[in-house]
MARMIRO-335156 format. One record per residue (C-alpha): x, y, z. Coordinates in steps of 0.5 Angstrom, whole numbers, padded with zeros to 4 digits, always signed. Layout:
N
XYZ ...
This chain:
415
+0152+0064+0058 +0146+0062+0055 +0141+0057+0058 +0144+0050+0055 +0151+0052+0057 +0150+0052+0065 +0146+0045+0064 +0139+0049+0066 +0132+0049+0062 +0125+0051+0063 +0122+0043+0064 +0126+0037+0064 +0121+0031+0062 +0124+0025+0064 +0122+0019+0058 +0122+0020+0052 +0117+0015+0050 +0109+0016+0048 +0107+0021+0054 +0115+0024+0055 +0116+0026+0047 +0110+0030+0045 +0110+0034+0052 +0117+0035+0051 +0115+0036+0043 +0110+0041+0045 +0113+0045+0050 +0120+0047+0045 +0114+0048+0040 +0111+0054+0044 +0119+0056+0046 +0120+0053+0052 +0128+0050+0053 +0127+0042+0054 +0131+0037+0057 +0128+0030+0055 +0132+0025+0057 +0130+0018+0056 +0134+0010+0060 +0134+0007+0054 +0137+0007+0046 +0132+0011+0042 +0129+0008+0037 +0127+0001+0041 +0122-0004+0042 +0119-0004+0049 +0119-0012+0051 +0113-0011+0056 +0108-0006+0051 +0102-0008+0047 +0102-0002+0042 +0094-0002+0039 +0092+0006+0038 +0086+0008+0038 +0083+0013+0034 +0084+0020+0039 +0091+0017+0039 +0091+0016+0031 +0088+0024+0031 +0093+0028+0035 +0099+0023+0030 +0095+0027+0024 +0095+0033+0027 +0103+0033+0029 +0103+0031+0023 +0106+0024+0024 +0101+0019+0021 +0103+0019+0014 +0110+0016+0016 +0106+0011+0021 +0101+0008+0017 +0106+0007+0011 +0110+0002+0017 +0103+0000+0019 +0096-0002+0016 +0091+0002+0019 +0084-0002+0020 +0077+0001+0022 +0073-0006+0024 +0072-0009+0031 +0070-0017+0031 +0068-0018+0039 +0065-0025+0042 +0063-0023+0048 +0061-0029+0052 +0058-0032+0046 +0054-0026+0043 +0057-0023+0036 +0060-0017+0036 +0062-0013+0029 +0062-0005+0027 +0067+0000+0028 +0069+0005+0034 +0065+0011+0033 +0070+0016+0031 +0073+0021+0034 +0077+0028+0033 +0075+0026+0026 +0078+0020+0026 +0076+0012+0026 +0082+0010+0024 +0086+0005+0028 +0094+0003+0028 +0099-0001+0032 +0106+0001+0029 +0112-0003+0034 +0114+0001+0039 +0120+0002+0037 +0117+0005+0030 +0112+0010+0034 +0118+0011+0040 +0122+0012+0034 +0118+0018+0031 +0115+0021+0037 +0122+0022+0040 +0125+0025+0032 +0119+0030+0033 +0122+0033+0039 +0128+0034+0036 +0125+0038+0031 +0122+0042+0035 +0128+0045+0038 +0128+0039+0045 +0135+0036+0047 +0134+0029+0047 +0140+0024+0050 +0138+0018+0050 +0142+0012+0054 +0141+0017+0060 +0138+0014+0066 +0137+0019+0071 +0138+0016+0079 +0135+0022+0083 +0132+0030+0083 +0135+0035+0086 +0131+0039+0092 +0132+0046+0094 +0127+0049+0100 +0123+0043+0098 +0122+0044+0092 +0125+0040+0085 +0129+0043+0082 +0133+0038+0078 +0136+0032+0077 +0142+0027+0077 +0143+0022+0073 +0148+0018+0069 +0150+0018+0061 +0151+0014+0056 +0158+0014+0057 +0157+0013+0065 +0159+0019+0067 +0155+0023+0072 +0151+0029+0070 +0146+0034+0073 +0141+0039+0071 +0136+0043+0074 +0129+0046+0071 +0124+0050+0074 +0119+0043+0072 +0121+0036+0072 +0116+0032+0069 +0116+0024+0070 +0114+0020+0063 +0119+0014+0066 +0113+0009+0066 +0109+0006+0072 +0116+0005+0076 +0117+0012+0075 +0124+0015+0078 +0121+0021+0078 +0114+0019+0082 +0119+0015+0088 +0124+0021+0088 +0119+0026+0090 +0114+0020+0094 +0108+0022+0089 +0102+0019+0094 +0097+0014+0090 +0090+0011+0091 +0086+0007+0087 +0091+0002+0088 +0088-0005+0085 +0094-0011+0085 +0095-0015+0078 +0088-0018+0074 +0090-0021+0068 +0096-0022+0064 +0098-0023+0057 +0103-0027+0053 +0104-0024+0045 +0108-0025+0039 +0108-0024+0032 +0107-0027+0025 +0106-0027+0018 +0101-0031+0013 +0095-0030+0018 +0089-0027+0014 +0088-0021+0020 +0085-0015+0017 +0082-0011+0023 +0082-0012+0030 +0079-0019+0034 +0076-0020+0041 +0075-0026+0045 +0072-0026+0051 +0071-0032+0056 +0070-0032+0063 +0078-0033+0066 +0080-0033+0059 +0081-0027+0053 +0084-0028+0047 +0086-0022+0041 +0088-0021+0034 +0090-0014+0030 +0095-0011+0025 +0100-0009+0026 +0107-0007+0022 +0111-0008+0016 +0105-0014+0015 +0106-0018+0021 +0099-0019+0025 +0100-0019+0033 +0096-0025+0038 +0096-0025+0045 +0093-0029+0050 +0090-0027+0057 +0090-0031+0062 +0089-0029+0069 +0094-0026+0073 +0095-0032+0078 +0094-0037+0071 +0100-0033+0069 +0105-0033+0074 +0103-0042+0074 +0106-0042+0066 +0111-0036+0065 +0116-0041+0065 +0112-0044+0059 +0109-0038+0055 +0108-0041+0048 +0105-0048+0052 +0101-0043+0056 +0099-0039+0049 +0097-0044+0044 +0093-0048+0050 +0089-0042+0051 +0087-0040+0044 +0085-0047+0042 +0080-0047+0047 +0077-0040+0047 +0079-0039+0039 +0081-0044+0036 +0080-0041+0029 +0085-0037+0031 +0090-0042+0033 +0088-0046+0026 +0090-0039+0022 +0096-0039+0026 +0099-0046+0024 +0098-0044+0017 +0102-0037+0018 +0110-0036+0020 +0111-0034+0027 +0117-0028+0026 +0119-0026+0034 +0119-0029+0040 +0113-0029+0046 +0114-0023+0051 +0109-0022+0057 +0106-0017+0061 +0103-0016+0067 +0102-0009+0071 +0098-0008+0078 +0093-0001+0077 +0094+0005+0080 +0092+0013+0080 +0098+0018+0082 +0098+0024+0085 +0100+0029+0078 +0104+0034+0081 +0108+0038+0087 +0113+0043+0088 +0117+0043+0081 +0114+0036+0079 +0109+0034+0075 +0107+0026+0072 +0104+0025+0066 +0102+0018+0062 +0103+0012+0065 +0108+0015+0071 +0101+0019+0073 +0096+0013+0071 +0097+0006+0070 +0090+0003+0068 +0090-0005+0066 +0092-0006+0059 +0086-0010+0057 +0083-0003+0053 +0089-0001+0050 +0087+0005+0052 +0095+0008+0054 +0097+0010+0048 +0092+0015+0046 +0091+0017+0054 +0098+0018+0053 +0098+0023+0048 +0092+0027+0051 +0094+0028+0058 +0100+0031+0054 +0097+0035+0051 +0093+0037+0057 +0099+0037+0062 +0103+0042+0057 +0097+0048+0057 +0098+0047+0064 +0105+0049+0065 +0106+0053+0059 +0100+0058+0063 +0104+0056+0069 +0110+0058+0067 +0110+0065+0066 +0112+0070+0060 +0117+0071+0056 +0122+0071+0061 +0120+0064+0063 +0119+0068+0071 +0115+0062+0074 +0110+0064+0078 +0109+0058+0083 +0102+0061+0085 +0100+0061+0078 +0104+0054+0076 +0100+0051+0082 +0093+0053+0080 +0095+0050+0073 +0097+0044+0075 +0090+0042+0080 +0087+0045+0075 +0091+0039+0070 +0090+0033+0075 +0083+0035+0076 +0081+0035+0069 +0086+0028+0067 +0081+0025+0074 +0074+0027+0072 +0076+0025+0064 +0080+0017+0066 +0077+0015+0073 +0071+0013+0069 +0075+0009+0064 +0079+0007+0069 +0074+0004+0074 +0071+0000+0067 +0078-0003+0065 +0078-0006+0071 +0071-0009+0071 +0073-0012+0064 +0079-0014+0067 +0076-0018+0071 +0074-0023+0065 +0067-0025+0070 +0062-0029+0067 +0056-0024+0067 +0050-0026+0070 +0044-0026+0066 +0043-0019+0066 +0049-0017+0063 +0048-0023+0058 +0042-0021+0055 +0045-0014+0054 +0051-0017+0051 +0046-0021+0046 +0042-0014+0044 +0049-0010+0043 +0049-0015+0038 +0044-0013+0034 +0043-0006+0035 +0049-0002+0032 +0049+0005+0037 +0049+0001+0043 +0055-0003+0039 +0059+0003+0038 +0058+0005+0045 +0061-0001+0048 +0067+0000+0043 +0067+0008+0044 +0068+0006+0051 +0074+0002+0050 +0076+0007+0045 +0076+0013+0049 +0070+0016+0045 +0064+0014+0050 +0062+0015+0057 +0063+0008+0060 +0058+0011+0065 +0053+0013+0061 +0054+0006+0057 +0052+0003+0063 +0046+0007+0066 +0040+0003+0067 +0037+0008+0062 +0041+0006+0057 +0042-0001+0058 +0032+0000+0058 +0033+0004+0051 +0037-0001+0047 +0034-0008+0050 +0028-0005+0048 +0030-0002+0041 +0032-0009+0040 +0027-0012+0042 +0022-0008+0038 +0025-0011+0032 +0023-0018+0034 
């Protein structure tokens, strides 16, 4: 018997959206055997996702050899126009990876070619599979249970079990993946779609409780939401589209004016999610993208922290995993695995506690405004903001007194 026909693999990953399909693309490249499972249809739209790639995340799509297929669905954009409590932002991300590119294909465009990919790579996908329980043995997983498209009931067991199921993952209940850094809803979005609005790169408005923002995305539409504040939200979610269009005529009414000239193609959708950091890893089980790490959606960070945190989790458990004959070796899976949660910790903590502060949609104190104003004027400190947003810049070296000294007294120089 081989394998497949007993139902047993080298790793199973549960979700086969943006983190579960490259870990599991990556992992049957190397030779592995993968199981990846995912609840929903493939291809799908995600009803709770905005789906901005920044990028890094548009660099590991050229280096899979995706981005061709993506960027002939969907228009790719360099610019930035950000008003930041008034100041005047615009320029470009800096670029990354060799990449400045960013993309915003619909989810189930992305999902749907990520998912393909795993495929060709030689992973099993079963889509239409939820999987209800992990399999335990000495305190270790060492499977899952689960109910298939038809409904009938399966199992299926691996040396590793990987949650890509989402911030309410199944996979980090069933194995009690303890969490910290744990901050309740900040603000919510409400979207939607249309076409016939001159949007050609992506647009930013920020106010004290409010946001507001714009960008390309597929077959020609251009995708709008507006923030509101997580107790505004839960007020008016009875009343999205009210709720939507009062927003952005007081914060971005050039914004609302081109919508009433374009054609609205979808309905509204919302969002909201609280921020948490997840232990990564334990006995048979690993967690990876949003199941690991939620951070608030305001950066749009997940897509492309997705993609990288899988590729960082499968060198882990390729090393960990043993030889050719797939003879784990829990020591040196283990070690692989710290060693994993260390990195995906020191590299998104930082990006992770920036996003919340931005979250917040505080009105800066006179400090930060005039720092705000100068970014306005100075094109590196510009870039390190967007960078900061964009998974290419430290935010904490952004935010040094010694940073902010340098560009205030840059701009001031030019006075």
């Amino acid at each position: 018997m081989t394998k497949r026909d007993v139902n047993e693999y080298d790793v199973i990953v549960v979700g086969a959206r943006c983190a579960g399909a490259p870990t599991a693309m990556l992992l049957a490249a190397k030779g592995r055997s993968v199981l990846l499972l995912e609840r929903d249809a493939m291809p799908s739209n995600m009803a709770h996702s905005t789906h901005l790639i920044h990028p890094l995340g548009v660099a590991y799509l050229r280096d899979w050899g995706l981005l061709d297929a993506l960027a002939a669905r969907a228009t790719s954009f360099t610019d930035w126009t950000v008003d930041l409590h008034g100041a005047k932002l615009h320029g470009p991300p800096p670029p990354i990876s060799g990449m400045a590119h960013s993309l915003a294909p619909r989810r189930d465009i992305l999902d749907g070619a990520l998912a393909d990919a795993a495929e060709r790579a030689g992973a099993e996908l079963r889509s239409n599979c939820r999987v209800s329980d992990l399999i335990f043995a000495n305190g270790r997983v060492v499977g899952v249970r689960g109910k298939d498209k038809a409904g009938r009931e399966f199992s299926a067991r691996a040396q590793l079990v990987i949650g890509a199921d989402g911030p309410a993952s199944m996979v980090a209940k069933c194995a009690g993946a303890a969490e910290h850094h744990v901050e309740p809803p900040l603000q919510s979005n409400i979207w939607s779609y249309w076409r016939g609005v001159p949007i050609d790169h992506l647009h930013i408005t920020i106010r004290a409780g409010a946001g507001a923002f714009a960008f390309p995305s597929s077959d020609g539409s251009v995708l709008v939401s507006a923030n509101l504040m997580h107790g505004d939200f839960l007020k008016a979610r009875r009343h999205k589209e009210a709720a939507f269009h009062a927003m952005l005529k007081r914060i971005a009414p050039e914004l609302a004016a081109a919508l009433a000239e374009g054609e609205q193609i979808d309905r509204f959708y919302s969002g909201c999610t609280r921020s948490f950091v997840r232990r990564a890893w334990g006995p048979g089980w690993a967690l990876v993208g949003d199941a690991g790490m939620k951070k608030d959606p305001v950066t749009a960070q997940g897509i492309a922290s997705a993609f990288a945190s899988a590729d960082m989790l499968v060198t882990a458990v390729d090393r960990g995993l043993g030889d050719a004959r797939n003879v784990a070796d829990e020591e040196t899976l283990a070690a692989e695995l710290t060693e994993f949660e260390r990195a995906r910790d020191d590299w998104l903590l930082p990006y992770y506690d920036f996003t919340l502060r931005l979250a917040a949609f505080a009105k800066p104190d006179p400090e930060l405004a005039a720092f705000n104003q100068a970014l306005s004027r100075d094109a590196e400190g510009r870039a390190q903001l967007f960078g900061a947003v964009s998974l290419a810049f430290s935010p904490e070296e952004l935010m040094t007194p010694s940073n902010m000294k340098r560009i205030l007294a840059r701009v001031d120089a030019l006075s």
